[in-house]
N, C-alpha and C positions, 0 to 999 in steps of 0.2 A: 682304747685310751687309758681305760684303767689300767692295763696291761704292762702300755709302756711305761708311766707313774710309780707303779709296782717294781721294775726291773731298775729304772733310774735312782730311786731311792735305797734297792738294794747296792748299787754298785755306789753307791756315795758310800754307805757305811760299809764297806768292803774297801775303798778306798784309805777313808779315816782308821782303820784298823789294820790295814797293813802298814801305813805311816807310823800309827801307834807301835807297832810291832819294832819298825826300822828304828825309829829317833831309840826303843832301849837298847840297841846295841851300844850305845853312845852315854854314857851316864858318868857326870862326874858327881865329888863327894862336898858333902858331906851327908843328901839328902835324897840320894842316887835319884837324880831328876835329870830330863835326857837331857844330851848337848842342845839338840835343837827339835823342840816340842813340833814338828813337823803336818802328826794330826789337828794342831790347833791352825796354823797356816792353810790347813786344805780345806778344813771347815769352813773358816771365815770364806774363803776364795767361793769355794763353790755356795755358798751361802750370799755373796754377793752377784755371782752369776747364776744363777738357777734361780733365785728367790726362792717365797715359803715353798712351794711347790717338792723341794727336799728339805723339809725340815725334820721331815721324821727319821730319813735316811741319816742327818747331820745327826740325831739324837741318838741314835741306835750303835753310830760308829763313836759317837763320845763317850756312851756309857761302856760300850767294849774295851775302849783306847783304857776309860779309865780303870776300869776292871784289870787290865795290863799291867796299869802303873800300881793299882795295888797289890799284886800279886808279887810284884818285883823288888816289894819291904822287905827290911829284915824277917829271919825267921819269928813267927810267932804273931807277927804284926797287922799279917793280911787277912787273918780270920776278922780281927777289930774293926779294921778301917775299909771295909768293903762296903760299907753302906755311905760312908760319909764319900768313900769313890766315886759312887753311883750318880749321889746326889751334885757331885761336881761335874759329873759328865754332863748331869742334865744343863747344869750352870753355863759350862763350854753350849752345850745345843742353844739357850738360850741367849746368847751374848753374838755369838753367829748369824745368828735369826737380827736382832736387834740391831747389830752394827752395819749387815749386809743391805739391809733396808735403811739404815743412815744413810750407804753410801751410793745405793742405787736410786734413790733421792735426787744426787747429785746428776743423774743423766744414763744414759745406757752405758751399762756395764763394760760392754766389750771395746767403749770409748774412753773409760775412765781414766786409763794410763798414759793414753794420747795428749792431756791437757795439764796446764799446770793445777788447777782449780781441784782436777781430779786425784793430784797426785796428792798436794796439800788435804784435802779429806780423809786418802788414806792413809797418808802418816801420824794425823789426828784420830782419827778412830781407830786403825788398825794397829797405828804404831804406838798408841796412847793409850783409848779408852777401851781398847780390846784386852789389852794385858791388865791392864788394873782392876777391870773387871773380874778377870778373873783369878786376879792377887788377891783380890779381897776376899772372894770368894775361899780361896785356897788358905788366906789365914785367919779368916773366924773358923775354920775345920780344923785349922791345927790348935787353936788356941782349947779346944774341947776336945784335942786328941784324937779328930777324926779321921785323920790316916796311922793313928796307930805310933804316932813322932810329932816331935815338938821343934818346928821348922824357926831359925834363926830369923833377926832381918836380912842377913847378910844374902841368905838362901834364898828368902820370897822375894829380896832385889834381884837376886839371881834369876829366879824365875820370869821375874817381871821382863828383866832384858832377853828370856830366850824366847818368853812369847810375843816380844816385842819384834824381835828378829825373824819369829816364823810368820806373822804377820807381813814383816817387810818383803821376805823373803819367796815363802812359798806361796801366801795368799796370788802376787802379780805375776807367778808362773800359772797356776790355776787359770788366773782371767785374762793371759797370754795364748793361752795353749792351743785355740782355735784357731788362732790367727797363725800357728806357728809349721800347720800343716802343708805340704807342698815341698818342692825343691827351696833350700834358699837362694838368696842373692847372693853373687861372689862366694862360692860354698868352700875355693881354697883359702880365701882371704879370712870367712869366718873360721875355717879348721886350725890356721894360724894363730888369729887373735886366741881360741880357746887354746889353744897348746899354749901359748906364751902365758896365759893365765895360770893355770894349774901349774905350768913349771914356777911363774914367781909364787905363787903358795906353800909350792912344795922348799921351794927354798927359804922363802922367809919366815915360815912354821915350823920348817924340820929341822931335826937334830942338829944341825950343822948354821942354823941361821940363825939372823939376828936377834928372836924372840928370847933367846938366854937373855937380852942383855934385860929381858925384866919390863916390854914392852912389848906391843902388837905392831907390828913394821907397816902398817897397812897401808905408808903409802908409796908402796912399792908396788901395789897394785893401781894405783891411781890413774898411770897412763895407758893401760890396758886395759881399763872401765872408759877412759875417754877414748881412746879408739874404737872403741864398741858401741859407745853413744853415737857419736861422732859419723861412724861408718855404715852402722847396723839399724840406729833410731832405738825408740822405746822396747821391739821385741827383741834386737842385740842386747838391748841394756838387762832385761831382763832375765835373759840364760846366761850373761856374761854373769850377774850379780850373783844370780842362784848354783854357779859352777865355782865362783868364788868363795861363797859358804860354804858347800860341802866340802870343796878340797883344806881351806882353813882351817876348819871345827874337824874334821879327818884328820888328817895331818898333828893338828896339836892335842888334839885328844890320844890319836895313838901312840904320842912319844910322854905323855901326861903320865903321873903316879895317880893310880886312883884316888888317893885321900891328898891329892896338894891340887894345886893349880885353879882354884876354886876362883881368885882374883882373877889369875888371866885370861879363864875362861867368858870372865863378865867381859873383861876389857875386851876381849874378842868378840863380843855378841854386840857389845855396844858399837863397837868401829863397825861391825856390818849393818846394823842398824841405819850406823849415820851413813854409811857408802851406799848403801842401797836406796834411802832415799833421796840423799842427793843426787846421784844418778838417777835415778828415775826423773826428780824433776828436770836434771839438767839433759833428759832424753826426752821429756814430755816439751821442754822451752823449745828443744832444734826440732822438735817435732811441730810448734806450734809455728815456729818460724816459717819453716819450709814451707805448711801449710798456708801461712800469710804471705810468704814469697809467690807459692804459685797461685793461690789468692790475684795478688797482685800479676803477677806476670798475667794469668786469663783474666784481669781485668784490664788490663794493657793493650795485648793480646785484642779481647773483643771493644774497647775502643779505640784501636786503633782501626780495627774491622769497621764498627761503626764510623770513624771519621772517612776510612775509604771509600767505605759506602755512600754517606753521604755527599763526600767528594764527587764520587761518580754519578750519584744523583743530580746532585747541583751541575755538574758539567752535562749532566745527558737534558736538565730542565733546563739549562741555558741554550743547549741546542735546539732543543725542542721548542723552546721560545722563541728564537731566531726562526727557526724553520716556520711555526707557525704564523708568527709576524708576516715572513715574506709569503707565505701560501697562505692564510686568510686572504677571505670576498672585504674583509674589513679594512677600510685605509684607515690610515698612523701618520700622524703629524705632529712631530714635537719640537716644540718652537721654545725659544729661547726667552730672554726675559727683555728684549728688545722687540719680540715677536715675531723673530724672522723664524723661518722653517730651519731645523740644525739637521734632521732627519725624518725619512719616509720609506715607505715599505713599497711591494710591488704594486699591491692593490692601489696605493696612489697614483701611481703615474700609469699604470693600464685604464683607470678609470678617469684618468682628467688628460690623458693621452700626452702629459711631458715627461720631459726623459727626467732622470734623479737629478742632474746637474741644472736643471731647466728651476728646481722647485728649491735645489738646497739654495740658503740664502737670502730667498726671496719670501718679502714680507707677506705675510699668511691672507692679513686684510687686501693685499690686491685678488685673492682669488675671491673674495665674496663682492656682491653687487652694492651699488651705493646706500641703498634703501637701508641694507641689514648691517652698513659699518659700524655706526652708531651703536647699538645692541652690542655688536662685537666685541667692541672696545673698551666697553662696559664690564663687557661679563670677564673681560681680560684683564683687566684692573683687579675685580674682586679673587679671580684667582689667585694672582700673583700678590694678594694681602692674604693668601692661605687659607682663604672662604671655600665652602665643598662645593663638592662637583656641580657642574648644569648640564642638563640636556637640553634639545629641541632638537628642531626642523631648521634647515639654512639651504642654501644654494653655492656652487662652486661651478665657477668659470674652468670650462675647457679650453685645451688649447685652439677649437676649432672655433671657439666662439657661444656656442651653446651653454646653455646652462642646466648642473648637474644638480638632480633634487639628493639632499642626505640630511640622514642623521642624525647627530651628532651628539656625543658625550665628551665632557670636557675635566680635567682634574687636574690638581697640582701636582708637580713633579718636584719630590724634598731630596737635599743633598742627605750627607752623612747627617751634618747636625743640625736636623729638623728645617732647614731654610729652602723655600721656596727657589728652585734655579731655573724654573722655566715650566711649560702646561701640555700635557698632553690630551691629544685631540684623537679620537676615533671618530670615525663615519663611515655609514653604512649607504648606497646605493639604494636609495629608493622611488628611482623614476620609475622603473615598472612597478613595485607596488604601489606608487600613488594611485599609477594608470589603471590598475586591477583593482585596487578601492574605490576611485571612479565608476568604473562598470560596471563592480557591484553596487553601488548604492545609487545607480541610476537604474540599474536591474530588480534590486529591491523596490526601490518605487515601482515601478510600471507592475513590479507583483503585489504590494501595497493596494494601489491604486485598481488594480483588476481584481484583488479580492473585498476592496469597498465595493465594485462597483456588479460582483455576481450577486444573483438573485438569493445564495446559500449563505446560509450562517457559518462560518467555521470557525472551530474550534480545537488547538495543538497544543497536547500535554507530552510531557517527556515520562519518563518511566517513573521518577519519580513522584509524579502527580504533578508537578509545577508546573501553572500553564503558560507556555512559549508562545502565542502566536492567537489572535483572534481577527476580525473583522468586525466592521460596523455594520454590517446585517446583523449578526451574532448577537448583538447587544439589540434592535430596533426587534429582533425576534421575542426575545425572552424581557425583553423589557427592564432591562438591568443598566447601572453605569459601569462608565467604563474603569472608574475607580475600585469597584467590586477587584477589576481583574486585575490589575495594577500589583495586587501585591502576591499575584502568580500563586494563589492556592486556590486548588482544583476543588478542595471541600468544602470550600467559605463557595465557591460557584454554583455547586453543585444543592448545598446547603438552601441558597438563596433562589431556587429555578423548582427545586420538587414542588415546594408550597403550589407551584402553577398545574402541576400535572395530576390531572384525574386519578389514573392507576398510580399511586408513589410506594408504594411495594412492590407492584411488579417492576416501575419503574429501577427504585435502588439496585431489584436482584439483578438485573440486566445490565445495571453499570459495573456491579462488583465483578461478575462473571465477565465481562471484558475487562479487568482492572486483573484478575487472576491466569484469563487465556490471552497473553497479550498478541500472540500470531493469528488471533483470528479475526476474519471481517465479519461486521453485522450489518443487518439492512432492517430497520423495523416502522413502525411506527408509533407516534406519541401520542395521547388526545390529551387536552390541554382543558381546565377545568372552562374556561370562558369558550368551549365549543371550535376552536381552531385543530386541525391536524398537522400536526408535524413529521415529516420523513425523514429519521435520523439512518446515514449513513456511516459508518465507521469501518476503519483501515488500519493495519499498524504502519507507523515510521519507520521507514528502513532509512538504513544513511549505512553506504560499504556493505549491505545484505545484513546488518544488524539491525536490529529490532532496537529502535532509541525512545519511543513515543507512542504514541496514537494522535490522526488525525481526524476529525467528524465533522458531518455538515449536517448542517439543517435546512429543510426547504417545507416551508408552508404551504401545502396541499389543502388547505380546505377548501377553496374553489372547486378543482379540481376531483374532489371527490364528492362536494355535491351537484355538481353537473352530471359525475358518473353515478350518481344516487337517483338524479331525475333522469338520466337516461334509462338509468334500469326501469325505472318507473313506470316509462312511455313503452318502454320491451313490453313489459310485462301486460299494460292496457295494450298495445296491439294485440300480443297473445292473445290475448281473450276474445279481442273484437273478431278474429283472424277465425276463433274457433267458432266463433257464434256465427260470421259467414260463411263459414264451410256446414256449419250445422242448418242455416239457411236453404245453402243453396241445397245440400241433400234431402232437404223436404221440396224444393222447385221440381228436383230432378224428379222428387219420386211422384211428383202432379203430372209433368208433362208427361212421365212413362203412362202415367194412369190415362191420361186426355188423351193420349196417339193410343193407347189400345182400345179405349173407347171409339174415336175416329174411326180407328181404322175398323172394328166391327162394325161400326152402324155403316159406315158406307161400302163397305162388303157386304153388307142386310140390305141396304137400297140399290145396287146397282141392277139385280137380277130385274126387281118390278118395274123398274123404269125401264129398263131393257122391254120387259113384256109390254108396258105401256105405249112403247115408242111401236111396237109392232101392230100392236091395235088398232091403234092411232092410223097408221098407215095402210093396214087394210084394209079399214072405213073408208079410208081414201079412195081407194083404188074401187069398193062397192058402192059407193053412194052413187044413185041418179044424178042425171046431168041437171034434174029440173033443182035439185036439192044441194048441189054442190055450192047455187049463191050463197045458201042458207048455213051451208053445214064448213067449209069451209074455212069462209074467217074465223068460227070456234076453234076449228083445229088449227088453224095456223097459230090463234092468240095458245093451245092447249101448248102447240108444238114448240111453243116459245116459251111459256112456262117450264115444260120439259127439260129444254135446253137450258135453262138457268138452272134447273135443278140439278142437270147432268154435270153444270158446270162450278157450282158449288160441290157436288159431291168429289168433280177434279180437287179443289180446291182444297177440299178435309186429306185428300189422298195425300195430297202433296205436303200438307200442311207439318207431319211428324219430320218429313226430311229437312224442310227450314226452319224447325227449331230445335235440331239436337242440341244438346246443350255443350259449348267449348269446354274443353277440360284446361 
């Protein structure tokens, strides 16, 4: 960036110093000062387009230029006045700097010639306060001998008019110049207008024209600055004026005696002055014209665009009107100020089953029933006084005889000037929705009334916490009115029901955690400080597979789980009894194993000796005498009887383990 700064500011003072160089070819007398100060013109210019940005470059090409003009003194003069040169250069760097910032003040630069505003600033600063500046400047230096000569007024007027003219002149080719890139416009018509130019300069400046007569002919150039305005705009105007001075100050410079022509030199600087910037304004005014011409034409242009637009608007919302009217479910009836029907859409006569011809005409009050005429009449009075709309509920005779439930919105219908000319009536078909409002809110009941009448408390809050929907268990449960709930917040409910519950921390965490996972069901239970248990349920609302709410019940268990408390109770005293008779009978079992082994040894131990007794017994029998058998006999028979009860008791022990195994 530095770079480019550096390179810009060198070619401004490479600029100003070769202008410097050009205008001394050009020197009239008596103060050899150029024809047309050319580096003061490019200063300014690019001092107005560039800003400070080249101010050093403007400094650098001043001090040169002026260094130029010193050098170009008589003999002996330019060693003297090379300082007070210097310091004039710096004067021009400075007045450049100052004036260019005047005028870029005014607006961007590259716009400035465009406008009149713009033009008038620069012929006030540029063509004014630029050269005085530096007339002033130029004669406190000479009144101290600073160039080495003692400069007349006649001169520093002189001067004043050539820096006035480079001002005019070169400065608006400088702030021209970007704009002037490219092919031009009509580039034979402009080769023309410039030839015709330079040919009337060369004739009314040279030798042979009319400037002998001791004046400046300039306005012989007049209608070839207005063709150039005219044709070309501000940047014709600008190469027309700038090709007009050179060829001029050319021309009469080099038919000029060096030491005369001092006056018509002025005269000459001054008529460019004043042509240049009359043209320029009178190129800036067609310029601003045109510019308010097509101004005007694209505002023309786009409201006309917009009128057709909304033209077409309005036609396509008038159809659309139309079309909607007759394709709405909504009937239209607009009745007159007598209140007959003047028009209706299709929805009327589809829905009251008359044809158009059937309804146009016909007074509006015969389609309503007797009942609602009155009201009718009424509310049709206050419309047609310009009173605002009514709605309601009404009925409309079909042609079949039936009567149509609707309804209806009513307003007045105002001409142009605000006057009432009649009421329009819309109505809506609402026989099925009566019928469906019916069945819902006989449906609500029966679910109303079956959630008074279930055993559960329920309770429906929407996501937002506001609760939707309770029952009268709900309330006989927790012991609350129903005022609590009334005004539908879940925290005033919730607030007013903890104080009952035993655990109210664990309670809260359990409700917030359902209040944050709202897809999930819960099943718990509650214990209530007065010894009741509650079974809370909870589910979320779906409504469409969305999640809208939560619904919860409550059901009073404490019955219920004290029954299941005494039942456990009775389990568990059975258990016990159950063990203590198993532990019973395994001391029975292990007696009778003892008493059948007992048995059963001792009568395995008796049966041999009775055996052997019974043997005895019987061979005594069989040995006793006859005389001894009275005697001995009946012993043995009572012996033998004895035996046999013993035999038959020891049956008895025998048998006795197999009829009492014990059943398992």
């Amino acid at each position: 960036m530095k770079h480019v700064l550096l390179v810009e500011n060198a070619w401004v003072a490479g600029l100003c110093v070769a202008a410097s160089l050009l205008a001394q070819l050009f020197v009239f007398s008596p103060a050899a000062l150029p024809v047309l100060p050319a580096g003061l013109g490019i200063a300014l210019g690019i001092a107005v387009a560039r800003g400070p940005r080249v101010a050093m470059g403007v400094l650098i090409g001043a001090l040169a230029g002026s260094a130029i003009v010193a050098s170009n003194q008589p003999q002996g003069a330019s060693g003297r006045g090379l300082p007070a040169a210097l310091l004039f250069g710096a004067a021009i760097a400075v007045a450049s700097v100052v004036c260019g910032a005047l005028l870029r003040s005014r607006g961007p630069a590259s716009r400035l010639l465009f406008h009149v505003r713009g033009v008038i600033a620069l012929t006030l600063v540029g063509g004014v306060l630029y050269p005085t500046l530096l007339t002033a400047v130029l004669a406190a230096e000479s009144s101290i001998g600073g160039l080495g000569l003692s400069l007349l007024p006649a001169s520093l007027t002189s001067f004043w008019i050539a820096a006035s003219g480079a001002a005019m002149v070169v400065a608006p080719l400088v702030l021209a110049a970007p704009q002037l890139r490219g092919a031009p416009r009509r580039p034979w018509e402009m080769a023309a207008c410039a030839t015709t130019l330079v040919a009337a300069c060369v004739w009314a400046f040279g030798p042979s024209g009319p400037s002998w007569l001791g004046h400046a002919p300039v306005h012989v150039l007049v209608p070839v600055l207005l063709w150039a305005a005219i044709r070309f705009g501000t940047r014709g105007t600008v190469v027309a004026v700038a090709a007009m001075a050179v060829a001029a100050l050319a021309t009469t410079a080099l038919r000029l005696e060096p030491d005369a022509g001092d006056a018509a030199m002025r005269r000459l600087h001054l008529a460019i002055v004043v042509l240049s910037g009359a043209f320029l304004l009178l190129a800036a005014t067609l310029h601003e014209r045109e510019e308010a011409r097509k101004a005007i034409e694209r505002e023309r242009a786009e409201l006309e665009g917009r009128v057709a637009d909304r033209s077409a608007a309005l036609e396509a919302e008038r159809t659309l009107s139309e079309r909607v009217i007759e394709a709405t479910g909504v009937m239209l009836f607009v009745l007159d100020r007598q209140g007959r029907i003047v028009r209706v859409n299709e929805a009327s006569t589809s829905l009251t089953g008359y044809a158009e011809e059937d309804l146009l005409g016909r007074p509006y009050a015969s389609l309503r029933p007797d009942r609602e005429s009155g009201a009718s009449a009424a509310r049709f009075a206050k419309l047609l006084r310009g009173e605002r709309a009514s709605a309601g509920d009404a009925h409309l005779l079909r042609k079949d005889g039936s009567w149509l439930e609707a309804s209806f919105s009513s307003a007045p219908v105002r001409g142009a000037d605000g006057s009432v000319g009649g009421v329009l009536i819309t109505a809506i078909d609402v026989t099925a929705r009566n019928d469906t409002r019916r069945r819902l809110e006989e449906a609500v009941s029966i679910l109303r009334t079956t959630l008074d009448a279930t055993a559960d408390g329920i309770l429906v809050v929407d996501r937002e916490r506001r609760i939707v929907a309770w029952n009268r268990r709900f309330l006989e449960l927790w012991g609350i009115g129903s005022e609590l709930l009334e005004d539908r917040d879940d925290e005033s409910a919730i607030a007013s029901i903890v104080g009952r519950v035993k655990h109210r921390s664990d309670f809260m965490e359990r409700v917030r955690w359902l209040e944050r996972h709202i897809d999930a069901e819960s099943d718990e239970e509650i214990e209530l400080d007065d010894g009741r248990i509650f079974e809370r349920y909870s589910r979320p609302h779906l409504l469409a597979g969305e999640v809208v709410g939560r619904v919860s019940s409550f059901r009073d268990i404490t019955s219920r789980r004290r029954a299941e408390q005494e039942r456990d109770r009775l389990l568990v005293e059975e258990g016990e009894a159950r063990r203590a008779a198993e532990a019973a009978y395994a001391q029975v079992r292990d007696a009778i194993r003892f008493r059948d082994e007992f048995l059963a040894s001792a009568s395995q131990a008796m049966v041999p000796p009775i055996d052997a007794m019974e043997g005895v017994l019987a061979r005594i029998e069989r040995l006793a005498p006859e005389e001894s058998a009275a005697k001995v006999l009946p012993l043995m028979d009572q012996a033998l009887l004895q035996l046999a009860q013993v035999h038959g008791v020891v049956d008895e022990l025998l048998r006795l383990p197999e009829e009492t195994q014990p059943v398992h």
